[in-house]
C-alpha positions, 0 to 999 in steps of 0.5 A, a space after each residue: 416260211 417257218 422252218 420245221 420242229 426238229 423231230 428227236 428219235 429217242 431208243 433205250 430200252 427202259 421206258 422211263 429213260 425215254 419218257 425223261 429224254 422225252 420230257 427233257 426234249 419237248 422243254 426244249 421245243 423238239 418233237 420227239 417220239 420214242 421206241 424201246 427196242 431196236 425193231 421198232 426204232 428201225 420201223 419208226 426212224 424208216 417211217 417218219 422224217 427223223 432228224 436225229 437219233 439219241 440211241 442207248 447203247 445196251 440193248 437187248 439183242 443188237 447193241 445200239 451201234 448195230 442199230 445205228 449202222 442199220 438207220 446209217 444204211 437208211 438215211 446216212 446224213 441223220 446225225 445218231 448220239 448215242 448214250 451208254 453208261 460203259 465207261 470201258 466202251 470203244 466209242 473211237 471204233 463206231 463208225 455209224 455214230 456222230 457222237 457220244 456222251 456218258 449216261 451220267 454226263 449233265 443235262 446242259 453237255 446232254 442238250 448242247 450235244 443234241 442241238 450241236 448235232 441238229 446245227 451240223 446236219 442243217 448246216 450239211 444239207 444246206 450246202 450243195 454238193 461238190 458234184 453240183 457246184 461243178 456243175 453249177 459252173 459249168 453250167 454259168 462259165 463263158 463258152 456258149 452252149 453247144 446245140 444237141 
């Protein structure tokens, strides 16, 4: 069974900033669907099988670390990068986010990240919890089953 395109959420307020990430991520082979304010982005990362999330960071109305904290208490395990051209930024207080680059920061440090960030979150979720590791041993160790 062939494993699924990833799909790429990709929010900035300026429409020609996601149709380049866009453009950008299709060369690549991702799906990508695209928002420019924060209401729709939480309408489209709640209604589609997001994978990751690029997030501008200077939006109107909420900042993209509100916004990622809101997907956070959605979905907690799709990784979010979010992208600003504030180099003053306080990136190292933003729980909700996986990682960070610059605007400016070159394509190839751009895609690296996004598929780094898709590999880490696969890599997660194909591990089994320690909760059902426990439980997988219990399960196979040498006492007998007792009858209920």
């Amino acid at each position: 069974m062939a494993a699924r395109t990833a799909l790429i959420l990709c929010v900035d307020d300026y429409e020609n900033i996601v149709i380049g990430w866009k453009m950008l991520l299709e060369q690549e082979g991702y799906e990508v669907i695209t928002a420019t304010d924060w209401a729709k982005a939480l309408q489209l990362f709640a209604s589609h099988e997001v994978d990751e999330v690029i997030l501008d960071y200077q939006m109107p109305e909420m900042s993209g670390d509100s916004i990622a904290l809101r997907m956070k208490e959605l979905k907690p395990d799709v990784p979010i990068l979010l992208l600003s051209g504030d180099r003053s930024l306080a990136v190292d207080t933003m729980t909700s986010i996986d990682d960070f680059l610059f605007k400016n920061d070159s394509v190839t440090d751009f895609l690296t990240t996004v598929g780094a960030l898709l590999n880490r979150s696969r890599a997660t979720l194909a591990k089994p919890t320690q909760t059902a590791e426990k439980a997988s041993k219990r399960t196979h160790s040498a006492e007998p089953a007792r009858a209920v």
